[in-house]
Structures are given as structure tokens and as C-alpha cells.
ZALUMMI-107105 format. One record per residue (C-alpha): residue in one letter; x, y, z. Coordinates in pm, whole numbers, padded with zeros to 5 digits, always signed. Example, Ala and Ser with C-alpha at 12.3 -4.5 7.8 and 13.67 -1.06 7.14 Angstrom:
REM residues 2
a+01230-00450+00780 s+01367-00106+00714 
END
This chain:
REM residues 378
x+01080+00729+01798 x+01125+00458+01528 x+01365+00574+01179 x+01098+00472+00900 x+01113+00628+00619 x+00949+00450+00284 x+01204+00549+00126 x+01469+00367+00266 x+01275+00025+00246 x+01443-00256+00040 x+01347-00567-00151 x+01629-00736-00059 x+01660-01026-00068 x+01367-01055-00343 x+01482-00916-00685 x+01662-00563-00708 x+01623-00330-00991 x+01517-00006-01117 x+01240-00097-01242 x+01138-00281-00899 x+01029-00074-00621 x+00967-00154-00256 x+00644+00059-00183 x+00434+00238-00431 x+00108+00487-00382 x-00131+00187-00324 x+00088+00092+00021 x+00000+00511+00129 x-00343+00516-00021 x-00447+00235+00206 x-00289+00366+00505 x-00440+00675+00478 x-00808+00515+00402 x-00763+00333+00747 x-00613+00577+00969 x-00879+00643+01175 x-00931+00274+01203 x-00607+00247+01285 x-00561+00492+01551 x-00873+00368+01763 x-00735-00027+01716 x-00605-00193+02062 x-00253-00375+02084 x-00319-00706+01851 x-00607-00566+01624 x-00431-00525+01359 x-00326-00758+01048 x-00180-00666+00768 x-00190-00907+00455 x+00020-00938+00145 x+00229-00674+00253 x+00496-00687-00063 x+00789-00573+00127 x+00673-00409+00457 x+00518-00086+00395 x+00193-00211+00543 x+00319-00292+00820 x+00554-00056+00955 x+00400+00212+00785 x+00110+00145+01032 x+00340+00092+01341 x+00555+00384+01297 x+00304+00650+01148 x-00050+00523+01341 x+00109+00361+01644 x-00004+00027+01586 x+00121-00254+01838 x+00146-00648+01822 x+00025-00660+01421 x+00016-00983+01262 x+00124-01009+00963 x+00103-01275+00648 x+00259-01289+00322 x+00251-01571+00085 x+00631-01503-00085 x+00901-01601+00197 x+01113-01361+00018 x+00860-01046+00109 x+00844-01212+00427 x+01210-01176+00506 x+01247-00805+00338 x+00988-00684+00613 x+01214-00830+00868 x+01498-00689+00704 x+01335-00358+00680 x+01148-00362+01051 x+01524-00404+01190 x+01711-00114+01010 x+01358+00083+01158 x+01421-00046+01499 x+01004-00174+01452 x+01111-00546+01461 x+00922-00569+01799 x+00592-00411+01581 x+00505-00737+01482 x+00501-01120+01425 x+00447-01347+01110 x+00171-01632+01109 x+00071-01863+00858 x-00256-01805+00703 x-00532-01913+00984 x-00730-01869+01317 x-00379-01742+01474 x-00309-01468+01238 x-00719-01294+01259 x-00835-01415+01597 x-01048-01082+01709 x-00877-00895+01419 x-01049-00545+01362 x-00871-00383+01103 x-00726-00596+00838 x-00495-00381+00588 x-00414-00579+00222 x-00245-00540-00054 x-00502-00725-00293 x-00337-01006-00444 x-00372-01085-00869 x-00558-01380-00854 x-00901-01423-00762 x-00855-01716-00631 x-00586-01590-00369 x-00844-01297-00279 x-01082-01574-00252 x-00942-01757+00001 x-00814-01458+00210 x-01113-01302+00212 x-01282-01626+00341 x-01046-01643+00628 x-01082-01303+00770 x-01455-01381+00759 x-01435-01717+00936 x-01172-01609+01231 x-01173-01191+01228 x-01405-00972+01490 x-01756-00923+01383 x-01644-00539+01386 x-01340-00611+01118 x-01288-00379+00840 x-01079-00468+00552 x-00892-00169+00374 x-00766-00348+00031 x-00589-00194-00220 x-00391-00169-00535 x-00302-00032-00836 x-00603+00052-01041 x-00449-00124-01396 x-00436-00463-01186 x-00760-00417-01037 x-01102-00546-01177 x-01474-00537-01055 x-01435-00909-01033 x-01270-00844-00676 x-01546-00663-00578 x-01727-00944-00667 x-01520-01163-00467 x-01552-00933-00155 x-01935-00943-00174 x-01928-01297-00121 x-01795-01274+00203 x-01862-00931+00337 x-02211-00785+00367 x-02097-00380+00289 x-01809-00244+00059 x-01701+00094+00002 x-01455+00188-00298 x-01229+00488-00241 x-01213+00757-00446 x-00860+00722-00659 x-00519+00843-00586 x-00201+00816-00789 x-00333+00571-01013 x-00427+00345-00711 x-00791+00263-00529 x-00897+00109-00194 x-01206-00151-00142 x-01306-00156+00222 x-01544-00429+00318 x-01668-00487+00638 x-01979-00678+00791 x-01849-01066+00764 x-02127-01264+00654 x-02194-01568+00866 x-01996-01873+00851 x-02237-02129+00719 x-02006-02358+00515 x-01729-02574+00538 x-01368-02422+00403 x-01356-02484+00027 x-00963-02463+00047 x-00743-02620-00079 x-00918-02761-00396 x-00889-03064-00562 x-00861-03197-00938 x-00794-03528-01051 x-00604-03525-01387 x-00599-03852-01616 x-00419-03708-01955 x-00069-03656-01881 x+00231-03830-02002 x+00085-04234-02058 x+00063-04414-01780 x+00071-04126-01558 x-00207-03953-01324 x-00232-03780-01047 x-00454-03610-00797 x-00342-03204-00778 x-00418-02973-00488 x-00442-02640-00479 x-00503-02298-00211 x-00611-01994-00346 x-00244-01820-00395 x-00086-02108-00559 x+00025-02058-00922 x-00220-02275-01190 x-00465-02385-00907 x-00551-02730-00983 x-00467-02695-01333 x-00144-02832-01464 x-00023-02556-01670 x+00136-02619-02002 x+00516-02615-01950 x+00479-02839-01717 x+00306-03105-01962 x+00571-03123-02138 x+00798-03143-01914 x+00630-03384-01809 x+00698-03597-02082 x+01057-03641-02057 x+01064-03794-01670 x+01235-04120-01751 x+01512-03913-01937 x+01622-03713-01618 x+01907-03870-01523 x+01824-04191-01439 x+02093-04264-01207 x+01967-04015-00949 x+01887-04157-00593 x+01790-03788-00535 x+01592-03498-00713 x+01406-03140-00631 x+01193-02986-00745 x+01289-02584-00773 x+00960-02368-00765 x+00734-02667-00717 x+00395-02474-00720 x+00145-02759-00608 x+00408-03028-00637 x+00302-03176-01002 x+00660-03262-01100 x+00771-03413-00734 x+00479-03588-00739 x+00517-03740-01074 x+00855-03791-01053 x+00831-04006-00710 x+00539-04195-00918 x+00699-04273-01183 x+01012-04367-01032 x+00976-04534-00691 x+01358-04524-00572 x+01392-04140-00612 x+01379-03938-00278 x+01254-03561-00374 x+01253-03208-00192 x+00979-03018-00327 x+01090-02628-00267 x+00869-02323-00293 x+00881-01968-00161 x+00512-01940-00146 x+00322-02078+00168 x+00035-02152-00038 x+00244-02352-00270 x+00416-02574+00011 x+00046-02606+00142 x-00070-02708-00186 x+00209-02903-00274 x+00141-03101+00086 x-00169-03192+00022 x-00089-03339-00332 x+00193-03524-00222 x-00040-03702+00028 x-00369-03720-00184 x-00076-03903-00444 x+00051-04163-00153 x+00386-03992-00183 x+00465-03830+00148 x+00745-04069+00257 x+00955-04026-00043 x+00884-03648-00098 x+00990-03318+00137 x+00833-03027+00091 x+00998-02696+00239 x+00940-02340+00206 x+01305-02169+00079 x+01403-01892-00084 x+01517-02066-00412 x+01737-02340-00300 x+01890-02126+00016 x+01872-02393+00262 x+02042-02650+00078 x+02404-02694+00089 x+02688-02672-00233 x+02725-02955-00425 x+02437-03170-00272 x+02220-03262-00582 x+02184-03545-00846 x+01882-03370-01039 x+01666-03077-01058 x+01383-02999-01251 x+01249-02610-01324 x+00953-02467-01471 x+01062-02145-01389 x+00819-01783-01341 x+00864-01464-01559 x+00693-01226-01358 x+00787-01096-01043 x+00476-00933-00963 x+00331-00742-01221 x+00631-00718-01438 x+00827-00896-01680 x+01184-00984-01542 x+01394-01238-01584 x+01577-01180-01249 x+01389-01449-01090 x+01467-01726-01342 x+01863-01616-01349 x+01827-01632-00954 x+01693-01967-00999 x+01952-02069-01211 x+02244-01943-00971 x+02102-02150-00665 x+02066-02474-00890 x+02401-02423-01052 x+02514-02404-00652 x+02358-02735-00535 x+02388-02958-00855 x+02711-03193-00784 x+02968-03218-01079 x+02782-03424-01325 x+02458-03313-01187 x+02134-03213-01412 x+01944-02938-01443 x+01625-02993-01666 x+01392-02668-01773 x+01111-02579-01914 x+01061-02231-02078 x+00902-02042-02291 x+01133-02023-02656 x+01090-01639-02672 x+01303-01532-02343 x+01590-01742-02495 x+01763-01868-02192 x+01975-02107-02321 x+02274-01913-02304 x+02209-01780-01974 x+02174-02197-01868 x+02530-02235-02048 x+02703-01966-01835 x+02567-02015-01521 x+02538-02382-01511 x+02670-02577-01769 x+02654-02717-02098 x+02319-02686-02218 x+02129-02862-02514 x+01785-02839-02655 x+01570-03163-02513 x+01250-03059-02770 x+01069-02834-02840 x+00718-02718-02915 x+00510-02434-03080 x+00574-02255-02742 x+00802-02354-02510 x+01143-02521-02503 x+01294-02804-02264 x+01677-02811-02184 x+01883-02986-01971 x+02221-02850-01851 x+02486-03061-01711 x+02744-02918-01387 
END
């Protein structure tokens, strides 16, 4: 018999603190609302979705016996906790993970997800279990009631012809949809937006899927970051982009200045997908790389000329500024003596002391009613 026990499930290698769990009531709530389904699904019926850290999943293998689940998650850093976790359970053999597609829900009859904060993300999860999943699926989705809103409900209904709401437990509620309508349309993923007031003389065509942070929008840190391209050190043959979301700043970057090579790095799938398809739609793809790390852990010490950062402040649903200080570790690892850091952020979290000490000298670019650019030198 496997050794699971919630309890002893990590986020490593995703932020650690006190204030950061690994499971909470929503991950039991929704195992419980689909035991039943659970126990009468075959070997391969089961996919779990937006597990945060693999409670989902081997919650449902070692409790309800489930074999061969397939499993997504759009951070790579959840993805390699559950992997973590499924090996100190001895439930690595439980399951496999696929990108988001006909692999992961082929006949799929019980779906279990942890519903995802933007609509958009739901969206376009939703639409894929409908497209690909058995005609039989049922999709137990839950969360914590504060981050839930009738909107996904809404959202459901367009792709599911029945949905149930659970009654609530711990401060946490399950929607369970089933009945996929039929597929009559085309995918409407990833989305596209052409944008024609940025920094002058610069546009660019911005793709987006569902899960990928400011959609087709170009959120406002990043304008004005924007506006300071031909500043970043312009003796770099090199640059990447840290956190890339759908690419804007690779993509602007290689546009504006034709001899730069790029890495675009993200740790969501939807944002290397996104990021992809903007780097192509922009008639960049031979001059930018797009990867899926966990903050810069693929790239060697000491290997780069210039990065640019618009870094998050939420992991999850909280305020933490463990991400951005993680993000400033790996840069400070890769940038080569000399080597520039450039960042966006907003003036209130104050990180330009945190910049000093973990990378370098730091100095104030500009700065605007809200946010604050720096660039730190190795």
C-alpha cells in the first residue's frame, strides 16, 4: 500500500512558507464529491487538472485506487512538486503529465480540477475537455469559495449542458458539469491582438491561451518598460527574457534590435504556448527561443549579457514576494560580470535594495505614478 499522507506533501521546489500550503480543504472537498465517480472509473479515465501541488492526483490514486491518470498543470514548478511528492509516496507509477490537448482527455470520464483564477484559463480548459473527453465525462471543479464567482458557472454553461454546485465545506465549493455540448466550432485559442501604441516606432502582434498572464493585453509595467529598449545594454549579442508571459519584451526586443539572439523563459505552458505563437505571428522565431524553466534553472552560471523582468507578486492567491527574490537569485546566477539586469516593478514593494544585495548595484531608470524601472549591474 502506497505512504500518502496530505500532510506530508511539499511545494518544493515552488515557494516555501508558512503562509503557503501544499493542499487545502478544496483538494478533499473535490475528492470526496467524485468518489463514487472515481471508484467505478477504468485504468486511464481519469485526469486531473490544475492540480497545485499533487493532492489531486495522488489523493485519487492512493485513497480511490485510480490507475494511469493524466495529469496537466500550467506552472512547471507544481508540475515537478507532484513528481516530487508521487516519489516520496511510492505513486510515481499513478500517473503521467501531458500538455494541454487530445492526449491528456482522449475518452476521459472523470476530470477532477482545481478551478483556475482567470476566466479565461477556465475558458479554455473547459473547451478542451468538451472537444476531446468521453461523452459520459464529469468534471468535479473546485475551490475556495472567496476566489470563486458565478461568472465560472457561467463559463461552464457554455460548454457543458448540466451543472451541479455542491453544498459548501470548509470555506470551499465544488461545480460538477457534465453533458459536453457538441463541438460545432473551431478552437478560439490562442487569441490574437494587434497593438499599434507602444514605444514609437514599435508594434507588434500579441498572442495569448487562456492561462497566460494579461491575455492579449500588454499590461502596464511592461509599457514602460518598454520604453527604455535601446538603453539595455547595447552591447549585448544576447538577452532573456525572465517570466516572459506571451513574449512582449522578447519580441520587441528582437524587433527593435535585429542582432540580439533572445531566450524567452516561462514556467507556465500556456505562456511558452503563447509566447510561440507571438514570436512567429512577429517574424521572430529564428532569433528568439522560447523554453519552459523554472526561473532560469536550465541555464548555466555566468552565461548572460542582459535580462529583462517584469516580475509577479502573487503566488497564487497571495501576496509574496518569494517569487520575485527567487527571480532575482537565478538572474543574479546567469548574468556574467558586467551583465544587466533591467526591472520593472511596482514602487510600493520597494525592491531596490533587495536588487542591490542579490545582484548588484542598482539605480532608479524612471519612474512613474506606479511603477519603477531599475537596472542592476553584476
Amino acid at each position: 500500500m502506497p505512504d500518502f499522507s496530505f500532510d506530508r506533501l511539499r511545494r518544493h521546489p515552488d515557494v516555501e512558507a508558512e503562509n503557503l500550503f501544499a493542499v487545502d480543504a478544496s483538494d478533499r472537498l473535490i475528492l470526496d464529491e467524485a468518489a463514487a465517480d472515481l471508484a467505478a472509473a477504468g485504468p486511464g479515465e481519469v485526469v486531473v487538472l490544475e492540480d497545485h501541488y499533487g493532492a489531486l492526483t495522488l489523493g485519487a490514486a492512493a485513497l480511490h485506487g485510480a490507475r494511469g491518470i493524466r495529469t496537466h498543470q500550467d506552472g512547471l514548478s507544481g508540475e515537478q512538486a507532484l513528481a516530487r511528492n508521487a516519489a516520496e509516496s511510492g505513486l510515481a507509477e499513478a500517473y503521467r503529465s501531458l500538455p494541454l490537448g487530445e492526449e491528456l482527455l482522449a475518452g476521459a470520464r472523470v476530470v477532477l480540477l482545481q478551478l483556475p483564477r482567470s476566466l479565461s484559463a477556465l475558458d479554455e480548459l473547459a473547451d478542451a475537455v468538451r472537444r476531446f473527453a468521453s461523452p459520459h465525462v464529469r468534471v468535479f471543479a473546485g475551490g475556495r469559495i472567496k476566489h470563486m464567482t458565478i461568472a465560472m458557472n457561467e463559463v461552464l454553461g457554455r460548454h457543458f449542458g448540466e451543472l451541479q454546485v455542491s453544498p459548501a465545506r470548509q470555506k470551499s465549493r465544488v461545480l460538477i458539469a457534465s453533458a459536453p455540448l457538441p463541438v460545432t466550432d473551431a478552437p478560439a485559442w490562442p487569441r490574437v491582438a494587434r497593438h499599434d501604441d507602444l514605444a514609437p516606432g514599435l508594434s507588434l502582434t500579441v498572442c495569448a491561451h487562456g492561462a497566460a498572464f494579461a491575455g492579449t493585453t500588454i499590461d502596464i509595467g511592461t509599457r514602460f518598460l518598454l520604453e527604455f529598449l535601446d538603453r539595455m545594454k547595447p552591447d549585448a549579442g544576447s538577452a532573456i527574457d525572465l517570466g516572459c508571459g506571451t513574449g512582449v519584451l522578447a519580441a520587441a526586443l528582437a524587433r527593435r534590435r535585429p542582432g540580439l539572439r533572445l531566450i524567452a523563459t516561462d514556467q507556465s505552458a500556456a505562456a511558452v504556448a503563447s509566447a510561440r505563437a507571438t514570436m512567429e505571428a512577429n517574424g521572430v522565431t529564428d532569433r528568439v527561443r522560447v523554453v519552459r524553466d523554472d526561473a532560469l534553472g536550465s541555464r548555466p552560471d555566468a552565461s548572460a549579457e542582459l535580462i529583462v523582468l517584469n516580475p509577479p507578486f502573487h503566488i497564487g492567491s497571495s501576496v509574496h514576494a518569494g517569487i520575485a527574490l527567487k527571480l532575482f537569485e537565478d538572474a543574479a546566477r546567469v548574468l556574467r560580470p558586467g551583465g544587466e539586469l533591467w526591472t520593472v516593478w511596482n514602487t510600493h514593494l520597494g525592491y531596490r535594495p533587495a536588487l542591490t544585495r542579490i545582484v548588484g548595484p542598482t539605480h532608479q531608470v524612471a519612474r512613474n505614478a506606479k511603477f519603477t524601472v531599475t537596472v542592476s549591474t553584476r
